[in-house]
PAZAPA-4460 file (N, C-alpha, C; in steps of 0.05 Angstrom, whole numbers, plus 32768, in hexadecimal, padded with zeros to 4 digits):
% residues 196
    n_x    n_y    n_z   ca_x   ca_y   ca_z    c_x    c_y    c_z   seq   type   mol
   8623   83E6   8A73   861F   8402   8A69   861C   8402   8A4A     1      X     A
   860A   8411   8A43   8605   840D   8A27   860E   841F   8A18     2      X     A
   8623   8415   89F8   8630   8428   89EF   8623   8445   89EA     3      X     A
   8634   845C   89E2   8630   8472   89E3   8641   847E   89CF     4      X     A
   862C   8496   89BB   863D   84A2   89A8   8641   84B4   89AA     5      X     A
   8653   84CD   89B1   8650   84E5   89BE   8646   84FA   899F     6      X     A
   864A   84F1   8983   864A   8503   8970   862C   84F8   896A     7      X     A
   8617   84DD   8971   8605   84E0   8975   85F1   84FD   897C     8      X     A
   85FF   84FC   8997   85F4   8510   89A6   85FC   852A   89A4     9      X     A
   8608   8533   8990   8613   854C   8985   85FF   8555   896F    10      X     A
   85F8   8537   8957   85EB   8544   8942   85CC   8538   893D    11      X     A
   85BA   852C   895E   85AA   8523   8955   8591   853A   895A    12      X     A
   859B   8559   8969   857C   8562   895D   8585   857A   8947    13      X     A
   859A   8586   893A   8599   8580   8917   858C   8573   8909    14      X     A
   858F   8560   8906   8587   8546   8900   856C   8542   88FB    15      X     A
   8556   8547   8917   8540   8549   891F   8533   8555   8910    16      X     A
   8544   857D   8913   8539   8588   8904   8531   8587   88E3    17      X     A
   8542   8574   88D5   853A   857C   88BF   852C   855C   88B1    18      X     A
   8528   854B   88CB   8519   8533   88C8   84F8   853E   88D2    19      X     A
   84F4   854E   88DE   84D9   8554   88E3   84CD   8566   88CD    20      X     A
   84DB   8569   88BA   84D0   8570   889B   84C9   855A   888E    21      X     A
   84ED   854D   888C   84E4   853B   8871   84D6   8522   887B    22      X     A
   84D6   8522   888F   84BB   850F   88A1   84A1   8508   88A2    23      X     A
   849D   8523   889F   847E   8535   88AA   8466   851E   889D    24      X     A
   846C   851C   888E   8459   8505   8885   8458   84EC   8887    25      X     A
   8470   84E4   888C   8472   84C0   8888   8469   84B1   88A2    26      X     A
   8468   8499   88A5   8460   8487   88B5   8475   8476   88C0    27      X     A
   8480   8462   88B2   848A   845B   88B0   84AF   8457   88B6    28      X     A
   84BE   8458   88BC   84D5   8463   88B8   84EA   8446   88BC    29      X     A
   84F6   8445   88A6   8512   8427   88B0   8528   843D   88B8    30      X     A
   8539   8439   88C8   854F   8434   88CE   8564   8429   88C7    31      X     A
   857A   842F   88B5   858F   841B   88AB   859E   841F   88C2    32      X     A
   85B1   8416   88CF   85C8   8410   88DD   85C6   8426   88F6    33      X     A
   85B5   8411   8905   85B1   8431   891E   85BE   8432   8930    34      X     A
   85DC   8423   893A   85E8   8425   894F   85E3   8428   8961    35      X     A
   85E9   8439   8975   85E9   8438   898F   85C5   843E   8992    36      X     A
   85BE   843F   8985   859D   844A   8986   858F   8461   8994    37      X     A
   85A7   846A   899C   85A1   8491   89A1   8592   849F   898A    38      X     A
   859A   849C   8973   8589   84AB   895E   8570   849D   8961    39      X     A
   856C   8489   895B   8554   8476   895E   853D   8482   8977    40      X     A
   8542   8483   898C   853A   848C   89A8   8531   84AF   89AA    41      X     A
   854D   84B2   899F   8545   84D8   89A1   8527   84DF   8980    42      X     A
   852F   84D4   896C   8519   84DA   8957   8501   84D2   8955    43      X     A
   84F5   84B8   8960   84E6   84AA   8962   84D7   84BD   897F    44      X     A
   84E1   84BD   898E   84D3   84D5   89A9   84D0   84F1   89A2    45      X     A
   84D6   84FD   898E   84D0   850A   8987   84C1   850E   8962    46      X     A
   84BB   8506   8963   84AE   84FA   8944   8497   84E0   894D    47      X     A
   8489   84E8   895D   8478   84DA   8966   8466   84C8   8954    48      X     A
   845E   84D7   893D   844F   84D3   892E   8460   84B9   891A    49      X     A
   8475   84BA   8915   8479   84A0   890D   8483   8486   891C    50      X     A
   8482   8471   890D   8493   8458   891E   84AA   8458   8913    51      X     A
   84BC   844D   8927   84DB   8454   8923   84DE   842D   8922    52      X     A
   84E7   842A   890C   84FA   840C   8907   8513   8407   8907    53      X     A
   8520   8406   8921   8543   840E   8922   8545   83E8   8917    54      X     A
   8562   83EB   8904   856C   83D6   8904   8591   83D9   8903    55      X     A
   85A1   83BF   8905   85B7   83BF   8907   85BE   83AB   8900    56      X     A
   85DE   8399   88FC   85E0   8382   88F5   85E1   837B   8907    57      X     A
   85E8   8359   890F   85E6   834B   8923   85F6   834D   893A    58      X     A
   860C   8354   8933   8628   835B   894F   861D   8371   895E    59      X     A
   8614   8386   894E   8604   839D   8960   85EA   83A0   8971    60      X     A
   85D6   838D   896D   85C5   8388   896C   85BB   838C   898A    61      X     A
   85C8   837D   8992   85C7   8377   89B9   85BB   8395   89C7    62      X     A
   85DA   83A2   89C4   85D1   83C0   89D3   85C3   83CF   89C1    63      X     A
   85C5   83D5   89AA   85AB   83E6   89A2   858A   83D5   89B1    64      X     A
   8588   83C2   89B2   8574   83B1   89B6   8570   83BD   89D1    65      X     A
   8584   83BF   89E6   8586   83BB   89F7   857A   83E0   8A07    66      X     A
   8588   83EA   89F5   8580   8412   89F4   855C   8411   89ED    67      X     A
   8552   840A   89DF   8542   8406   89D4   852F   83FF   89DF    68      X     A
   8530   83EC   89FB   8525   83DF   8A0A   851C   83F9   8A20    69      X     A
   8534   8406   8A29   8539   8416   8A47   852F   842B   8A39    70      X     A
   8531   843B   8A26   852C   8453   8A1E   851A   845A   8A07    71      X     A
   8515   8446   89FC   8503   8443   89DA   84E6   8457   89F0    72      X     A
   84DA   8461   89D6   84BE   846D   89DF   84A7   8463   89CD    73      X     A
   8490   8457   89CB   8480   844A   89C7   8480   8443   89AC    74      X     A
   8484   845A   899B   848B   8453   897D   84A1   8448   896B    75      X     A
   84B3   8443   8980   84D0   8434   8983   84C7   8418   8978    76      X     A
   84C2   840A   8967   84D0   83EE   8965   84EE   83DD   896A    77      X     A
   84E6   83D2   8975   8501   83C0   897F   8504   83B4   8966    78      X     A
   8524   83B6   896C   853D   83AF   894A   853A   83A2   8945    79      X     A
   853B   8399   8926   8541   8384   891C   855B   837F   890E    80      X     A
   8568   836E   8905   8581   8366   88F5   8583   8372   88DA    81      X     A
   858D   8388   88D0   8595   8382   88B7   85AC   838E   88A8    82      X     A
   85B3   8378   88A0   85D7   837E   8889   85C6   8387   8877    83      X     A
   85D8   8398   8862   85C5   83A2   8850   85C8   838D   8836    84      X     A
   85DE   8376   8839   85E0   8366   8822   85C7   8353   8824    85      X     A
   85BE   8359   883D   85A9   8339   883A   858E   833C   8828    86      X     A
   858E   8329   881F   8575   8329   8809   855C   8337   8810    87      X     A
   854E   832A   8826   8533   8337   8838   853D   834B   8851    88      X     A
   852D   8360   884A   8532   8376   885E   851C   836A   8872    89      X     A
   851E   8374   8893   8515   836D   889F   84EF   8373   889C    90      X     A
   84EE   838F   8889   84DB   83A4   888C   84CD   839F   886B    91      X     A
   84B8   839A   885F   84B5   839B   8843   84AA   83B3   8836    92      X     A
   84A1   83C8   884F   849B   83E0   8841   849C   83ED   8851    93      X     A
   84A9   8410   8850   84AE   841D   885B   84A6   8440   8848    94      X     A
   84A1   844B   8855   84A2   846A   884B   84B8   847E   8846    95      X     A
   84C7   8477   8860   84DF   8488   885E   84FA   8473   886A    96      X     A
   850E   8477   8869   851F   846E   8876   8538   8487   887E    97      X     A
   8548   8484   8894   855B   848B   88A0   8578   847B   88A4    98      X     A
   858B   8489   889D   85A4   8480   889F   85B3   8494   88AF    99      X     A
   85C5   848F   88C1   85E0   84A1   88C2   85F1   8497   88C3   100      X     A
   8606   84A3   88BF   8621   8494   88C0   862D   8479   88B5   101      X     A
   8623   8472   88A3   8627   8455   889B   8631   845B   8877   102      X     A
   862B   8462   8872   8639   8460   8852   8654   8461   8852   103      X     A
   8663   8472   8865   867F   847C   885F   8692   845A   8871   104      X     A
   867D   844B   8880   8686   843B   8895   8689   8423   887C   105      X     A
   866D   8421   886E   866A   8402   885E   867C   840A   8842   106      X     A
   8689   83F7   8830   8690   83F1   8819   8681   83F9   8800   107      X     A
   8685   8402   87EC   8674   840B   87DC   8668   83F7   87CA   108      X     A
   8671   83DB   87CB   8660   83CB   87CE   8648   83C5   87E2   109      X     A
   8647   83D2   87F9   8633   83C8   880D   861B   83E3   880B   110      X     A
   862B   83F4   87FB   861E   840D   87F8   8603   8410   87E0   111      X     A
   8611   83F7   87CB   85FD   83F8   87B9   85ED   83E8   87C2   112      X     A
   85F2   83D5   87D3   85DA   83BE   87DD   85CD   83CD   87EF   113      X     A
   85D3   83E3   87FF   85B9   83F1   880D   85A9   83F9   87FB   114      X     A
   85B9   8411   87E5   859E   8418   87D6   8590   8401   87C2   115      X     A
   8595   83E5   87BA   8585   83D2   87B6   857A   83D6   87C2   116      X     A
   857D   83CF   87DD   8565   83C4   87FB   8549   83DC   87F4   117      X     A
   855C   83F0   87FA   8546   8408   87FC   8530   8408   87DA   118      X     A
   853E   8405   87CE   8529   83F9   87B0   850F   83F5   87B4   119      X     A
   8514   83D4   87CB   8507   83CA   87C5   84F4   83CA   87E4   120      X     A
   84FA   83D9   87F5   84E3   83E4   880E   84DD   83FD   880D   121      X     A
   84F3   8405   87F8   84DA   841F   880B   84CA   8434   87EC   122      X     A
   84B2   843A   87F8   8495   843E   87E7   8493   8449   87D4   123      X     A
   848B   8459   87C9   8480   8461   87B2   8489   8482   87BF   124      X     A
   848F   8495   87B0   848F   84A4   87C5   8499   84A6   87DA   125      X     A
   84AE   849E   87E4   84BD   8495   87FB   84D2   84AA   87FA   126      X     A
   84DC   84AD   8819   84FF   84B9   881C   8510   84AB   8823   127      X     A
   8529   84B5   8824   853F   84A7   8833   8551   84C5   8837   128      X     A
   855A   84BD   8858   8560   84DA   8857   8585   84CD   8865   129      X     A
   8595   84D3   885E   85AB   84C4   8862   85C8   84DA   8871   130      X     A
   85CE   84DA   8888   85DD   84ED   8893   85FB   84E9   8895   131      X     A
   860A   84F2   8888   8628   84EF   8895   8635   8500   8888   132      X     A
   8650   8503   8883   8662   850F   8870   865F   8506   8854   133      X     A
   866C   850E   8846   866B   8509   882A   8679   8518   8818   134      X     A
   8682   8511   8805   869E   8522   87F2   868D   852F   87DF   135      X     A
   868A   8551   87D1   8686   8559   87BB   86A0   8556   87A4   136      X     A
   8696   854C   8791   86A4   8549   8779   86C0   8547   877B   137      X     A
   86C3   8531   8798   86E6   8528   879A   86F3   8539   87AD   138      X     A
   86DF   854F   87B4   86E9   855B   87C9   86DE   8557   87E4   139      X     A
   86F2   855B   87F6   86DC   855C   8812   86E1   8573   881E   140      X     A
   86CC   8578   882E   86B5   858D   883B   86D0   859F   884C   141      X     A
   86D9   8591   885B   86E7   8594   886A   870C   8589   8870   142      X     A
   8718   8591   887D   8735   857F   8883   872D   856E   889C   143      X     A
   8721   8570   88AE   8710   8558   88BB   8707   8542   88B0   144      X     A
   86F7   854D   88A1   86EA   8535   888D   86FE   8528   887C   145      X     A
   870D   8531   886E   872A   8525   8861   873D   8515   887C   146      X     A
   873F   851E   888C   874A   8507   889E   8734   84F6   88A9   147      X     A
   8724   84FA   88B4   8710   84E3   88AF   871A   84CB   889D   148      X     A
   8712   84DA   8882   8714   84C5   8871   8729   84B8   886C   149      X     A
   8740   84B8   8871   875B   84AE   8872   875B   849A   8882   150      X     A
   8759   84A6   889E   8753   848F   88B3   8740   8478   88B0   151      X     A
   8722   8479   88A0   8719   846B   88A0   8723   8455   8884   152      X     A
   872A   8465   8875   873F   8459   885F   8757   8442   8867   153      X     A
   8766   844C   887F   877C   8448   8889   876F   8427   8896   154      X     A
   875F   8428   88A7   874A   8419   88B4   873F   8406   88A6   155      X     A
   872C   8409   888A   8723   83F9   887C   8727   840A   885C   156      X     A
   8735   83FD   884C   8738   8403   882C   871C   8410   8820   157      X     A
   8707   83F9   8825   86F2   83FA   8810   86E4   840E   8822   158      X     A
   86DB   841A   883F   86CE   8426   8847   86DA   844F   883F   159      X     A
   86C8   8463   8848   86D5   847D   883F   86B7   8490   883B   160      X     A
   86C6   84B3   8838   86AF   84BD   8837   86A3   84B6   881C   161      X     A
   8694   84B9   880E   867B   84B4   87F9   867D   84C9   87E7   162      X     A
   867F   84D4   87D4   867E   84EC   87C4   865F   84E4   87B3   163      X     A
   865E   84FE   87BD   8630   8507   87B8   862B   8502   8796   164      X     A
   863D   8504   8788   8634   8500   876A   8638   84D8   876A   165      X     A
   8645   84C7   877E   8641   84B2   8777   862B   84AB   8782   166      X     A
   8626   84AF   8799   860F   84A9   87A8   85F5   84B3   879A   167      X     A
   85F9   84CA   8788   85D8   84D9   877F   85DC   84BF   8763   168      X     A
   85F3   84C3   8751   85E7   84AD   873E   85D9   8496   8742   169      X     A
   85E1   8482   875A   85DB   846B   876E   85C5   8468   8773   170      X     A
   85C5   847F   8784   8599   8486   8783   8590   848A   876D   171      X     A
   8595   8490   8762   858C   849B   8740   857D   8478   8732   172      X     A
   8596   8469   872E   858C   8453   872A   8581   8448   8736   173      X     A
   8571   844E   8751   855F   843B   8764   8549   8455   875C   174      X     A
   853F   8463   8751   8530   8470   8748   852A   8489   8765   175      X     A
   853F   8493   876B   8540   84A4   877D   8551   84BD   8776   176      X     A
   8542   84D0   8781   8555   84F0   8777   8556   8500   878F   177      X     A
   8568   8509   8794   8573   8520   87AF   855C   8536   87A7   178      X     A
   8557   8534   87BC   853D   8552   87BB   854C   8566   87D2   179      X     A
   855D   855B   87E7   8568   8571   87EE   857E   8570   8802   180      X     A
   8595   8581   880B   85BA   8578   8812   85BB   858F   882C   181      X     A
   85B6   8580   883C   85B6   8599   885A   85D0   8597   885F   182      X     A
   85DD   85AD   886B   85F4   85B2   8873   85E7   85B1   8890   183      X     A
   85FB   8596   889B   85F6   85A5   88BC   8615   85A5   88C6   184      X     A
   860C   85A5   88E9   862A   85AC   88F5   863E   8595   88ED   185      X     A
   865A   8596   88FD   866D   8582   88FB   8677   8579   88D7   186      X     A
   866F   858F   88C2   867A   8587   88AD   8660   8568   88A3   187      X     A
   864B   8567   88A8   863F   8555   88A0   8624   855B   8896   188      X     A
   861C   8548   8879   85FF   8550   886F   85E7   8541   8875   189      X     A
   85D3   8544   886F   85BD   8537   8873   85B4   853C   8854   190      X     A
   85AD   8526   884A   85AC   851D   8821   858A   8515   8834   191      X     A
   857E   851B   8819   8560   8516   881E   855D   850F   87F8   192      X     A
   8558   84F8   87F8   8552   84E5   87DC   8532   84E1   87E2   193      X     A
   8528   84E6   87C8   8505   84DF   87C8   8507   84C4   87AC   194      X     A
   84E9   84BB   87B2   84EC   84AA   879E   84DB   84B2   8789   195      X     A
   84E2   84AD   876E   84DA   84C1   8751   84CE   84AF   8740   196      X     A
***
């Protein structure tokens, strides 16, 4: 049986919706850390028009691979491997890329090596549209979200939610600027960074 995310399936046509904007144009699309590959599956079938490049690191690899296989729709590429510390991304150019849920999971060391990665794939004119919780100016959104972050604190030290002025300077130095901060359900945003 292949794993399953039930908050997947809570916030992936949100999600949709405000990826068939900042989409509308691109071709291309990477995937940082696609898990269970439900987002992968549901956006790519509906976003026909681009190719979907799900990737993950290697322990995960199997069952997304494996979702991917049973349910992928023609514009689905099957996963490839990638930590975001590793030197070569699997992909050397891309238009847009997609994240969820992964900043608040990785170290903020692992955080600046994604936006390296992203530096250096994706285009001229490129997005990155990146989904999860996230702290304003030390505060969080919610008391959900503050326990969240405890627990995942509690769990791992270096992991936690992300506060938007570290993450926009971050992009800032990879020559990227927030063009725009959707509020969706469950206390979570969708950050849409262009490249400048």
């Amino acid at each position: 049986m292949l794993p399953f995310s039930e908050a997947c399936e809570r916030n992936k046509a949100p999600i949709l919706e405000v990826l068939r904007v900042a989409f509308a144009d691109r071709t291309q699309i990477l995937e940082i850390g696609s898990g269970t590959g439900q987002h992968a599956v549901y956006f790519a079938a509906h976003l026909t028009h681009l190719t979907w490049h799900p990737t993950e690191q290697l322990a995960y690899l199997a069952d997304l691979a494996a979702r991917v296989k049973l349910e992928g729709p023609r514009n689905l590429r099957q996963p490839t491997v990638l930590d975001v510390k590793q030197t070569i991304w699997p992909l050397r150019s891309v238009d847009a890329i997609f994240s969820a849920n992964t900043l608040h999971i990785m170290s903020w060391a692992e955080v600046e090596a994604m936006f390296r990665g992203v530096d250096i794939v994706l285009s001229a004119h490129g997005i990155i549209c990146i989904y999860g919780p996230f702290r304003y100016a030390g505060r969080h959104t919610s008391d959900s979200n503050r326990d969240f972050d405890l627990m995942l604190k509690e769990r791992d030290p270096l992991s936690g939610l992300r506060d938007l002025t570290d993450v926009s300077a971050l992009a800032e130095r990879h020559a990227l600027k927030l063009r725009a901060d959707h509020d969706l359900p469950a206390n979570n945003r969708l950050l849409e960074f262009v490249r400048v």
